[in-house]
C-alpha positions in Angstrom: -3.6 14.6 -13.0 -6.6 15.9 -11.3 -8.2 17.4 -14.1 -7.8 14.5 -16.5 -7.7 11.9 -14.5 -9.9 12.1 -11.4 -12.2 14.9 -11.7 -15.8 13.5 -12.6 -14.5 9.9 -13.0 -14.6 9.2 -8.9 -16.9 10.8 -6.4 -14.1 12.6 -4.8 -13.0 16.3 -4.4 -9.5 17.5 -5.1 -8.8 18.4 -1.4 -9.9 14.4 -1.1 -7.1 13.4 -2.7 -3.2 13.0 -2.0 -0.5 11.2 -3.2 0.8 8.3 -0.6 4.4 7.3 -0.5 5.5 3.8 1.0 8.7 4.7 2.7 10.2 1.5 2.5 9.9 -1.9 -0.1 5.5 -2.3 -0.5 4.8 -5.6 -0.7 4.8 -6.8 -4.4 1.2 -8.4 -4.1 -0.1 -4.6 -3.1 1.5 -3.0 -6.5 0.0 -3.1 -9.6 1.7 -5.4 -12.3 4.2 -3.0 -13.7 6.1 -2.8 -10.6 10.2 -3.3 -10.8 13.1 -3.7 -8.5 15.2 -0.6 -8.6 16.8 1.6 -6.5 15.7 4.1 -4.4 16.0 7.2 -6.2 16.1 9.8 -2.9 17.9 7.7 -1.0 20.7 7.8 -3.6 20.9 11.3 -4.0 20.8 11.7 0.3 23.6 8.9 0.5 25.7 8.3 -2.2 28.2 10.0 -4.4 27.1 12.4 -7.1 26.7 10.8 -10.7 27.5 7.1 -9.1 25.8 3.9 -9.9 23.5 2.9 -7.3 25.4 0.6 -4.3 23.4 0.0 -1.5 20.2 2.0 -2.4 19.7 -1.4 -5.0 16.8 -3.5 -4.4 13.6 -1.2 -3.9 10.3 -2.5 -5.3 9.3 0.5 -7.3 5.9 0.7 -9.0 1.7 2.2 -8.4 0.0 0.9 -5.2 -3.0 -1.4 -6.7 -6.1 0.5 -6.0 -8.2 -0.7 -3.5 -9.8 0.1 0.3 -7.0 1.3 2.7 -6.9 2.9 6.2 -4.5 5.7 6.8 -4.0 6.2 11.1 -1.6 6.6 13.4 -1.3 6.1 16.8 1.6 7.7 19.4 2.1 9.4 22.5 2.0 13.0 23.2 4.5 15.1 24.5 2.9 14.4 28.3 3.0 10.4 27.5 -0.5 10.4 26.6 -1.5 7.6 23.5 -3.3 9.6 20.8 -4.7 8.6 17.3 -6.5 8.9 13.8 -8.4 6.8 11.6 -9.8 7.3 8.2 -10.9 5.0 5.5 -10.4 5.8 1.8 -9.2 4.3 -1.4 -5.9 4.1 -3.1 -7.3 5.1 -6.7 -6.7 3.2 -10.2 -4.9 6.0 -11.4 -0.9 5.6 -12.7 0.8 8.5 -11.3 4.0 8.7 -13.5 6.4 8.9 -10.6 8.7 6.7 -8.5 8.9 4.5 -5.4 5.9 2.7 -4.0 3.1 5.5 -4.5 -0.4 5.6 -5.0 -2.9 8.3 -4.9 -5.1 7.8 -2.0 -8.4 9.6 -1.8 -10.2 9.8 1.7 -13.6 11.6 1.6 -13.4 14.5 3.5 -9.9 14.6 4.1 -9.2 18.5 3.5 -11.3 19.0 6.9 -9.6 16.3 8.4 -6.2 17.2 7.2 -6.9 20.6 8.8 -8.8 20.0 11.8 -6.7 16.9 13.0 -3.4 16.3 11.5 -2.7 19.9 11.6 -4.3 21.0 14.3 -3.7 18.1 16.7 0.4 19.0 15.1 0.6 14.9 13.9 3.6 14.4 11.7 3.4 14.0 8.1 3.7 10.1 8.3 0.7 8.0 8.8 0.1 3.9 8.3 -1.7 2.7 6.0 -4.0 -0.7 6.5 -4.8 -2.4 3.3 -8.5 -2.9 3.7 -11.0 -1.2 5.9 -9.9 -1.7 9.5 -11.2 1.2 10.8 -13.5 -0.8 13.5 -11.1 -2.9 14.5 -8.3 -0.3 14.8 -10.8 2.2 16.9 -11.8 -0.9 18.9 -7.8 -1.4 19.8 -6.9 1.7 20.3 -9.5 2.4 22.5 -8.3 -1.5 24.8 -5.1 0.6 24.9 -6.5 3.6 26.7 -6.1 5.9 23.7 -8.6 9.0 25.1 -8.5 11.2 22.1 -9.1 8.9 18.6 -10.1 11.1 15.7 -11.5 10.3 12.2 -12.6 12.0 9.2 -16.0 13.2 9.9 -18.6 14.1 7.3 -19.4 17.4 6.7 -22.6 17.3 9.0 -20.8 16.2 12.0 -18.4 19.3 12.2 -15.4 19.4 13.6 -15.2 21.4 17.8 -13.3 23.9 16.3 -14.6 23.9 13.0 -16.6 27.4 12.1 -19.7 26.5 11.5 -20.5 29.8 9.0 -17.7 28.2 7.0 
């Protein structure tokens, strides 16, 4: 998908790029046009009886996220109650990425540094939010109301990262 899909068509990297999963029904106005109701294939294999027809996993919007600006963040408390957070602004591509459930594939700049200097370093879970649209001021402005002392967000490669070797 990378190579003949992405690569030289957007001004991303590979390590900028993921796919994003909505884990739950996207709203159909954020889906591109060939979006379906069906059932949620993971969901019926955690829940339901091998080889049976779909029973209450019916009735998931399936389909490609439209492309367009999104945030990704996340905000929650530590293990000492403290508020903590992320923001990053990015793109869900215009890219069909022949799978299933509400996906799209999102493409932050810079996000391999971020992915390793925050999300894994700063041990956030795998699940983020995603904003349609750039919120990123507002969101930092919020989270910051809320007390939130430690916000991070993907930061160019100039502005390194504190624990990020600068021989790299």
């Amino acid at each position: 998908m990378w190579e003949s899909q992405i690569k030289g068509k957007f001004d991303y990297q590979l390590t900028d790029t993921f796919m994003g999963f909505h884990c739950g029904n996207t709203p159909s106005c954020k889906m591109c046009a060939d979006r379906a109701v069906k059932y949620q294939l993971i969901q019926h294999r955690l829940l339901e009886p091998a080889g049976s027809e779909p029973d209450f996993t019916r009735g998931t919007l399936e389909g490609d996220i439209a492309p367009g600006e999104i945030t990704f963040y996340r905000l929650q408390c530590d293990s000492d109650g403290n508020l903590r957070s992320y923001i990053a602004q990015g793109e869900v591509l215009p890219v069909a990425t022949c799978s299933f459930g509400g996906i799209g594939v999102f493409a932050i700049h810079d996000m391999g540094r971020f992915y390793r200097h925050v999300l894994i370093q700063k041990r956030y879970p795998h699940h983020g939010a995603v904003a349609f649209g750039h919120h990123g001021k507002a969101l930092f402005e919020v989270f910051k109301f809320l007390g939130v002392q430690d916000i991070a967000w993907n930061q160019p490669k100039s502005l390194p990262y504190p624990t990020e070797n600068p021989w790299a």
